[in-house]
N, C-alpha and C positions, 0 to 999 in steps of 0.2 A: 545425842548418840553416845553410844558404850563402845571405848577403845581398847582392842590389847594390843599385847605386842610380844610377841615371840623370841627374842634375842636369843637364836641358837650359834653353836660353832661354825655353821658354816654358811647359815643364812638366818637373815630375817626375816620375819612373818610377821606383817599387822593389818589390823580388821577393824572396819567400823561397823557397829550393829545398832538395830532401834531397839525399839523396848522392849520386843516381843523376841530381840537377839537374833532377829535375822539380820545378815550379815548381807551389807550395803554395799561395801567394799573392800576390796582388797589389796595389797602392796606386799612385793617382795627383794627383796634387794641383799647380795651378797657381803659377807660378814668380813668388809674391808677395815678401815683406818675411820675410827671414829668418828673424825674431822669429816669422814664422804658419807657413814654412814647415818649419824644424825639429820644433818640438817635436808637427805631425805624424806626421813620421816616425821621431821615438823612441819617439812611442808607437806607433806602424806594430807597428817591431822587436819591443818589449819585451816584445810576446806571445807570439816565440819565443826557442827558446834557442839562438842563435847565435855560431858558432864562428868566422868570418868574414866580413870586411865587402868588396866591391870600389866604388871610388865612382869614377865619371866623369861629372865638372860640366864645362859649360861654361867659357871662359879668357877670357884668361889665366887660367895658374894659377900655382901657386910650385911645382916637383915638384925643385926640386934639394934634398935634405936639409940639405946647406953653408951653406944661405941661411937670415935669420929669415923670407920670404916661403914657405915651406918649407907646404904644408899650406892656404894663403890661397887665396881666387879675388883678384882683383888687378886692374888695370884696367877694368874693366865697365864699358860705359854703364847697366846694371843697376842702378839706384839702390837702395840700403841694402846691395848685395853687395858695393863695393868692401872689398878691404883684408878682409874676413868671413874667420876661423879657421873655416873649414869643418872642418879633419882634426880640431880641438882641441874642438868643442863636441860633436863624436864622441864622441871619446876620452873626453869624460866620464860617458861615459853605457854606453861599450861595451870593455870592456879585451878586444879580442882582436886578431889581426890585422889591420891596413887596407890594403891596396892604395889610392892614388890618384893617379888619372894624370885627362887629360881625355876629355869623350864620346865623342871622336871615335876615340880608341885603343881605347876598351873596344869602340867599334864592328865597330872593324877590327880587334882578338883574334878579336872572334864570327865574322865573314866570313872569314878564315882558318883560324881550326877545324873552324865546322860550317855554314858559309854557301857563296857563288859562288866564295870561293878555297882550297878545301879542297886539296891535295896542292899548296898553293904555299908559298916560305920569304920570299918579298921581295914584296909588296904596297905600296899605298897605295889607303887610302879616302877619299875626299870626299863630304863632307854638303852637298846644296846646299837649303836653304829658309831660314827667319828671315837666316841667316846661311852662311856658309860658312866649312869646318872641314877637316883633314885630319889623319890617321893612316898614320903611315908603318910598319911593320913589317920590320926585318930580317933574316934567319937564322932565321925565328920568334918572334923579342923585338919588341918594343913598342921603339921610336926616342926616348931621350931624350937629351939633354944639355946645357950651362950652362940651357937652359929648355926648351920641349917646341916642336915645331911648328908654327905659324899659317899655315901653307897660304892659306888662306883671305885674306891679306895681301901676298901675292905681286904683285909691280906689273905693271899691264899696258900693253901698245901697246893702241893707240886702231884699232880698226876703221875703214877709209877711211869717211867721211863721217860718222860717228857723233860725234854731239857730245855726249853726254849727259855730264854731268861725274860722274856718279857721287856713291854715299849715305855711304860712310863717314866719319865724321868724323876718321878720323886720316890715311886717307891717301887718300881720293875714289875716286882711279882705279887702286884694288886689283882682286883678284878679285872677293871680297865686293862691293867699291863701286859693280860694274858689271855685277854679275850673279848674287848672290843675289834672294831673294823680293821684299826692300824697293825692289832697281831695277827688276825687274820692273814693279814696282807705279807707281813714278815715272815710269818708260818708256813704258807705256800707259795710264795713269788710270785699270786695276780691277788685281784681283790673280791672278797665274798660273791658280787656277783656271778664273775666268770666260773665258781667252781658246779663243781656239779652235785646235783642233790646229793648223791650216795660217796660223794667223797668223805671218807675214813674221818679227814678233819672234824666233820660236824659231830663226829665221838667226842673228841678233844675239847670242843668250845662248850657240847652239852654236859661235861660232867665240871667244868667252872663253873658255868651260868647256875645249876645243879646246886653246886657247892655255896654258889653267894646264896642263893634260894634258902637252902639248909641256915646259914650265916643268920639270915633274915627272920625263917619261921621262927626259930629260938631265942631273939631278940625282941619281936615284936609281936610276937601270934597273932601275925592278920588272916581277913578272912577270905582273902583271895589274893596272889600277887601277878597283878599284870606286864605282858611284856611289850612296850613298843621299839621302834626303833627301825631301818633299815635293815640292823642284823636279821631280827627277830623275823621280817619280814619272810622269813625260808623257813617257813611253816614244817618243814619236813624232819625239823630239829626239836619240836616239842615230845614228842612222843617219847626222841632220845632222854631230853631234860626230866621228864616225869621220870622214866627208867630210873637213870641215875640220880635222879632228887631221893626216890623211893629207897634205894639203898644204900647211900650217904646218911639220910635221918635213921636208918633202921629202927623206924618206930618207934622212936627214943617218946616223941610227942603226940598229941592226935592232929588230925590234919583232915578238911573235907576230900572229898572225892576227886584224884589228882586234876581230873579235865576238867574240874570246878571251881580248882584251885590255882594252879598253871595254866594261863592264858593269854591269849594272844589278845591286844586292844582292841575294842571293840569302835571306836572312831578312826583308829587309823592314827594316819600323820596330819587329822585336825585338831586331835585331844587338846594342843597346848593350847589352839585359839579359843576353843569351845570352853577352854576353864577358864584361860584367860577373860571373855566376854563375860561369865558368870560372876568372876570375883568381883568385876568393874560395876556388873548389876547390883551384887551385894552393901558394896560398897556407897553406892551412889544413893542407896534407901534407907 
């Protein structure tokens, strides 16, 4: 069997699959205290016999090998996950291959394989809910180097009149700090869900989400950039985002046809397991 494992913010996700990557089984469990979280899902595994593991947890992570932070998640407001040997408490338990990279890449493997960017080489995905994430993919490979991507940390301009100072505690008036789930939430005193389609806010979140887009096309010229995430989920905000993407770039670059370019995930909220299973395939041949 081919295992991933999803280690998101606020929960876990992991799958066993055959060869043929259908998916055998499933496990999810809430993104407690390492201590309770683990050693449910070694026992998950250990009822099958598994030839490969792919993991994509939430970041920082340590993905450079060269480094001892090599395997660790790493800065987290996540209490008990700082500094956590995620790769090594594996390893004790499973001698086979491990792919690990973050959620956001295994996301964006999946959307490039068998999701909304299929016959593309140069993507980037962005997760917008709890938090926001990105996954760059180039030539077909997963994007790393001295550390892996934080998209999601990207600085922004301040919308005319918009004063909201933003959630993140390292940098406020990030992407994240002005327009994941938790501004949302600070912005209108309930949470994304409750609000209503045609509420004025989803102006405010689309001309950020807009702005990282712009951020992105001119750093990476991919050739599509997807969105997942539970924000993203309110479909009624893309149209906004293209709008505002379209006149933030003022044509500065060229760009495909916005609704071919700006898109909504094409797997959904399976992307991370469906890339995860791929990379564990990958790997294990």
């Amino acid at each position: 069997m081919y295992a991933a494992i999803e280690a998101g913010g606020t929960k876990f996700v992991v799958a066993v699959a055959d060869h043929d990557l259908s998916i055998v089984s499933r496990f999810k469990t809430a993104t407690e205290y390492p201590e309770v979280v683990m050693p449910r899902i070694i026992s998950f595994l250990q009822q099958f016999k598994i030839e490969s593991i792919a993991v994509g947890s939430f970041g920082p992570i340590g993905v450079n090998p060269d480094l001892t932070s090599y395997g660790k998640i790493k800065h987290t407001p996540k209490k008990g996950w700082q500094d956590f040997d995620f790769l090594g408490n594996l390893r004790r338990f499973f001698d086979v291959p491990i792919y690990w990279t973050t959620d956001v890449n295994i996301a964006a493997y999946g959307e490039l394989k068998m999701g909304a960017a299929q016959g593309k080489k140069n993507i980037v995905y962005l997760t917008v809910g709890t938090g926001i994430g990105g996954g760059v993919i180039v030539d077909g490979q997963i994007m790393t180097g001295y550390s892996h991507p934080e998209i999601g940390h990207i600085l922004m301009q301040p919308m005319a009149s918009d004063d909201f100072k933003g959630v993140c505690p390292y940098h406020s008036y990030c992407l994240e700090g002005v327009a994941a789930g938790p501004a949302l939430g600070a912005r209108a005193g309930k949470t994304a869900e409750l609000l209503d389609a045609d509420d004025p806010i989803w102006d405010t979140e689309a001309f950020y989400l807009a702005q990282g887009v712009c951020d992105l096309t001119v750093s990476f010229a991919p050739e599509m950039v997807v969105f997942g995430g539970g924000v993203s989920n309110q479909t009624q905000i893309f149209n906004k985002i293209r709008s505002s993407f379209e006149k933030q770039l003022n044509n500065y670059v060229d760009v495909p046809e916005l609704d071919q370019y700006i898109v909504h995930a094409g797997l959904g909220n399976d992307a991370g397991i469906v890339g995860g299973l791929l990379l564990a395939q990958k790997i294990a041949q």
